[in-house]
Structures are given as C-alpha cells and as structure tokens.
N, C-alpha and C positions, 0 to 999 in steps of 0.2 A: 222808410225801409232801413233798418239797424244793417250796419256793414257785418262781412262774411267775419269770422269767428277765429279769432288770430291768438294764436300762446305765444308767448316769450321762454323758449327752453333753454334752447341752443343759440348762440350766433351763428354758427354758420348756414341756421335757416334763414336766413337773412343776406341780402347781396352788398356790397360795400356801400354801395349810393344808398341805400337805406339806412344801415347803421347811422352814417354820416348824420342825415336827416333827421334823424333821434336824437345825435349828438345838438344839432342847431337846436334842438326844441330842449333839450337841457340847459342851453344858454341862454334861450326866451325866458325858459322860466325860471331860471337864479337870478336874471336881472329884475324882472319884474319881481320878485321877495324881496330883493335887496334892497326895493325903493316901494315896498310895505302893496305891494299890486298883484299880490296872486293870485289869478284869476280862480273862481269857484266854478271849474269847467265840470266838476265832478259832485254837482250839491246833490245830497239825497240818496246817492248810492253808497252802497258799503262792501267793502273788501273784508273776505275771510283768512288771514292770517296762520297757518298749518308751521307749526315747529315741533318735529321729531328731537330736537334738541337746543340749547341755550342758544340768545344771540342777542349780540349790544347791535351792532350797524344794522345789520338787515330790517331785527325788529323795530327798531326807532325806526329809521329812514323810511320806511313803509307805511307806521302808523302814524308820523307826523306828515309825509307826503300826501294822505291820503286827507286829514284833517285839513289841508294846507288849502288843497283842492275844492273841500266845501263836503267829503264826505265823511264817513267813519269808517274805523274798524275792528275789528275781532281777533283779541291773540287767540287761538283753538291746540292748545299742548296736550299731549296725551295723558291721558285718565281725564281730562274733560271731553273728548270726544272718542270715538271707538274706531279710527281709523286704521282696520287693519285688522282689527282684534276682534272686540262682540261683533262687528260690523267688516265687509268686506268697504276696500278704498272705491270698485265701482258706487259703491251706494250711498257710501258717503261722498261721492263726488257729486252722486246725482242727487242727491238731497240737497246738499248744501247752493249747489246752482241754481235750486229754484228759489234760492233766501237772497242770497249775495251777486253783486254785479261782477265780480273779478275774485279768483283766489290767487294767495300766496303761498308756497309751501316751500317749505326748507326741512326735506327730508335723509336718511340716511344712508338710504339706495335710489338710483336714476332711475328705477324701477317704478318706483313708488309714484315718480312724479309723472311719468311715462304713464301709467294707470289712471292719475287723475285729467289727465290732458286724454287720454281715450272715451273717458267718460262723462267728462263736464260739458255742458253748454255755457259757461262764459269763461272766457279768457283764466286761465291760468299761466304763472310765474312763478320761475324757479328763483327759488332763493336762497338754493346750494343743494348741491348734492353728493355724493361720494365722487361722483364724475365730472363737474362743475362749478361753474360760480358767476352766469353769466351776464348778472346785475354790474357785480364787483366790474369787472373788466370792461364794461362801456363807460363805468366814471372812472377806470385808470384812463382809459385811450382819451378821455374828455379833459382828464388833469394834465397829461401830458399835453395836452393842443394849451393847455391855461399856461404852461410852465417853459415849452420849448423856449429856443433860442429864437430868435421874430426872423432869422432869416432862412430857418428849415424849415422844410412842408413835412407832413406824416411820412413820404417815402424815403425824407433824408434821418430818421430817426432810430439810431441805435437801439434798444433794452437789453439788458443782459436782466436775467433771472436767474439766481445763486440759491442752491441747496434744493431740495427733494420735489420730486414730479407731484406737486399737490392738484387740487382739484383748481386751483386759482394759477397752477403753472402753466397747467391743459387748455383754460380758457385764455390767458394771457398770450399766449402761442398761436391759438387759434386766430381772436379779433386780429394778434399782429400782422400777422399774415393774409389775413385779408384784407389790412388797411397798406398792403403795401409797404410793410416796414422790418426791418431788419432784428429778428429776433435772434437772441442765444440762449439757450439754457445751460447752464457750466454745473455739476456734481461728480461725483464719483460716480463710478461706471454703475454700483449696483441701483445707482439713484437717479438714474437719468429718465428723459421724458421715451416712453415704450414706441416701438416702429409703427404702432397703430396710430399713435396722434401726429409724428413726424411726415407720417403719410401723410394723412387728413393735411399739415400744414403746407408740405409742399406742392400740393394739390392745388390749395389755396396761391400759392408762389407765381404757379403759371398762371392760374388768371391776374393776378394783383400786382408780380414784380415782387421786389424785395428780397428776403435772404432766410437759413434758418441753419443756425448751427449748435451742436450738440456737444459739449467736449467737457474734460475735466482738467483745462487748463486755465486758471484763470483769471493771470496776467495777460493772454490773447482773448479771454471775454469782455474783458472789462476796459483793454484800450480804446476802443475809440465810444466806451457808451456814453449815451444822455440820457438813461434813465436806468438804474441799480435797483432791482426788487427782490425782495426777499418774501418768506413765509415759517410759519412752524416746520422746524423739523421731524414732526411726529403730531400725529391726530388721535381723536377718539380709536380706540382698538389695537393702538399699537403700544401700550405702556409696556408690554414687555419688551419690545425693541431698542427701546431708549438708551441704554449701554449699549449696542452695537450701533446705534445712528450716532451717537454724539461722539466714538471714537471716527467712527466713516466722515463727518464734516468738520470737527474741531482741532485743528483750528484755522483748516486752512480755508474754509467755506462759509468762516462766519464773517459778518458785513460789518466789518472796523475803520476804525481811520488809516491801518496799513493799504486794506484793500482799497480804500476809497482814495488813496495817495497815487494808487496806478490808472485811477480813471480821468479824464481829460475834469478839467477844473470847473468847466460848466454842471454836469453830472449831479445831477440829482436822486434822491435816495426814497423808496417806496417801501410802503409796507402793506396789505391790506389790513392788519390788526384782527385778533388782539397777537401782541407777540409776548415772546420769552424776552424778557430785556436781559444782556448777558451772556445768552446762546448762540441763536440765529445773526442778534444783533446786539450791538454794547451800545449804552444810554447816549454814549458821545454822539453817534451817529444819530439814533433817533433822536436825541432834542438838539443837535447841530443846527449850522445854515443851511447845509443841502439839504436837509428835511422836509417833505412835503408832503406828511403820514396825516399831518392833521386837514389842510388842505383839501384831501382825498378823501377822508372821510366822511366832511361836510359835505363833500360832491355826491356821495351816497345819498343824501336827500335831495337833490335836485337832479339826479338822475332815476329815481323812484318818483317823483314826478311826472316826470316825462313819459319815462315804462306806461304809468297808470292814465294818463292822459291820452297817448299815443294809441291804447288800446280799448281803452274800455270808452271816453269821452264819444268816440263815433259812434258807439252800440247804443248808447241811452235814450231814451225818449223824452221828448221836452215836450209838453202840452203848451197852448197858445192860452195867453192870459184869460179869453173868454173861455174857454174849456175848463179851466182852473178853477176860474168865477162861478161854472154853473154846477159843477160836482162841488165845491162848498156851500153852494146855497142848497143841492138837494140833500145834501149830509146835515145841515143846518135845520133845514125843514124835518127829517126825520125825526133827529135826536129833540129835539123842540116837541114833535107829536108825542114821543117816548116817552115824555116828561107828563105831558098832558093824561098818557092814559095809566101813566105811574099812580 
C-alpha cells in the first residue's frame, strides 16, 4: 500500500520536527555521495521537470538528484509542452501523472502550481514561484546548521536579509521562524516584507519562539547576525523599475565590506544566486572568507535528494525478485513466439 499523496509547496505545510527530519535525511544523503554510496532508493522512476522560465540550481540539483537516486528526468519548457496554453495545467497535470512518478515545477504564478497540486496524483514540487522558493530555504536552514558557530542551536541564530521582499525573502522568513530563530528583514520602507507574511511569521513566533524584525536600519540589523543574505534587487517584470530600486538600495543596502564591517566577525555571507555582482553585492564579498554562496549551492543537490526521496521513495512499488523473474520469462516467452510466427 503506496503512502497517502504528499506535495512539497509551502514550508509552512509542514511542522518544525519535520522540516528538521528532512534536514537529517539531507545529511544522510550528502554523506553517503561524498563516500561514492548513494543510494538508488529512486531506480526506475522518473521525475517531470515543468520551467515557465530559465534556471542553473533548481534545474541541475533536480536532474542530477534524481539521476543520483537511480532515476531520470524530464526538462518540459514551454513550446515543448502546452501547459496553460493548447492545453489547460488540469490536464496537463493529469496527463503527465500517469507517465511520471513525481513533478517539478518552477512556475511564474503560485497559481500555476496551486493547479498542478489540485490535479496531480503524484507528488509535486515547487521550484519557485512568484510567491516562493521553498526548495531554496530548506538548504539555506541546512547550510546554516553546516556553518554555525558549534556552540549555538537554531534558536541562538541571528539572519539578517538585506534589500527587497523577494520570493526567497518570503520563504527565508517563514522556515525562520519556524525553526525558532531570529529573523530580520532591513530595506527601505517601500521594500519591505508586506503585513501578510509578517503575520504568517509571527504566527510562526508563538509556536516556535524566536524573533522577527522589519526595519530600514541597518547598522541595528546586522549587529548581532550570523548569517547576512541577500537577493536580486529586481526580477523578471520589473525592468522598468530598475532606476527607481537602485536609487531606493544604493548604496546603503548593498552587501560590502562596509556593511559586513558592522556585523559580529563570525557572520557569514549568503546568496541564493544567480546575482548582480556590483549591485546587490560587490565580488569582494562574494569571493571573500565569509562566503558560503558556493557551499549553498552544492547543498541545493543534496537537499533535492532528500525532497525526492522523502516523498516520492514511500509511493513506489518494488516487486519481489520472483515476480520480476516470472513477468521476464513470460515477456521472454512471448516475444520468442513473435518471432516464431514472424
């Protein structure tokens, strides 16, 4: 009996002791790759791969995690599939489900993905969306546990997030907060994180402890953090904005060695990538010591692991060797008579 039918959208569908638990099986399974042992818990199944738009991390870390595992997978970009368009995303959800063991999608509305999880029977994964990014932020909370200082726990953990409410600010606030940990977001007022996700975090607060502050000061964000994140200051749709954001952050919100001069010495420096080098952040920082961009990345395939392991591994059917043995012998037999009456 395949376990009940589980998507990866949101974190906060998810309760802290679980996260956590996914996190351990992220570290099961980078050890075992790192000593050539990764298990093929996924042989034979194939993941369908959905991008409404370009991507280095999400799309490796998925299609090499899934290869890693023992199965394959499928990039599906638009004009190779009809999702949305000749085709409604119900029908392409339910098409596609009865091909593939697990989808990925990295779409351009939360909607989109919201449709495909109403209509799929196996497992689907967000792998962004204008709303989120909630791959991303279980291998930051996993890099930070690789990178802390060995005598703080997750609730003694500072982050400060510097410059605009992205979709990876949203998530990054949210897992914080539910792991108990002390979150800031520091921009300019028109750029800060909306009272809709500050809710959602401090929600998060009273069950979990921890802290969440919002402000555009950010000598008091960055005193006491252990972990400095940044992001693009502008996405797909916003090119016209780009002279009015880069007067609103520059220069006081981009991630330098001035700013990184006011944060406690320990303090390490995040990026999810790809970034503006120069902008958001200057090269010194990113190819510094505090730097832990590349790190992070890498952990983007062993946490695509786990994701795909964690959910779709229980659903599979594994036939017993003599099962196996007797549908090849009567395939064997047939195609042998085929021949015969060829």
């Amino acid at each position: 009996m395949p376990s009940p039918l589980r998507h990866f959208i949101d974190t906060q569908d998810f309760s802290r002791e679980e996260l956590l638990r996914i996190m351990e099986l992220i570290r099961l399974l980078k050890d075992a790759d790192k000593n050539g042992a990764c298990p093929r818990l996924l042989q034979g199944a194939s993941l369908g791969m959905i991008f409404e738009e370009p991507s280095t991390r999400t799309r490796v870390s998925f299609e090499v995690a899934m290869t890693k595992l023992g199965g394959h997978a499928l990039y599906l970009r638009p004009g190779e599939i009809h999702l949305g368009q000749r085709e409604s995303v119900k029908d392409t959800a339910r098409v596609i489900s009865r091909m593939v063991d697990v989808i990925e999608a990295r779409t351009l509305k939360h909607q989109t993905v919201l449709d495909l999880v109403a209509n799929a029977t196996v497992p689907v994964m967000n792998g962004l969306t204008d709303y989120n990014h909630p791959t991303q932020v279980v291998c930051d909370v996993f890099t930070m546990m690789e990178h802390k200082l060995p005598e703080k726990s997750l609730s003694d953990l500072h982050v400060t997030f510097v410059g605009d409410a992205t979709n990876v600010c949203s998530s990054l606030m949210m897992i914080c907060t539910q792991m108990g940990m002390h979150f800031t977001h520091v921009a300019p007022l028109r750029y800060q994180a909306p009272k809709a996700w500050q809710d959602i975090a401090r929600a998060n607060i009273k069950k979990s402890g921890g802290s969440l502050t919002v402000t555009d000061d950010v000598d008091a964000a960055v005193k006491d953090a252990d972990f400095i994140y940044t992001d693009l200051w502008w996405w797909i749709g916003q090119e016209s904005e780009i002279p009015d954001r880069k007067r609103a952050f520059m220069p006081t919100y981009q991630v330098n060695d001035k700013l990184l001069a006011r944060a406690p010495a320990h303090a390490k420096f995040m990026h999810c990538l790809p970034a503006s080098r120069g902008v958001e952040v200057t090269d010194a920082v990113m190819d510094g010591p505090r730097s832990i961009i590349y790190d992070q990345a890498e952990n983007r395939l062993h946490t695509e692991k786990a994701l795909l392991a964690y959910f779709v591994y229980p659903r599979l059917k594994f036939a017993s060797p003599n099962v196996v043995s007797n549908y090849r012998t009567c395939v064997d037999d047939f195609l042998h008579a085929s021949e015969l009456v060829g």
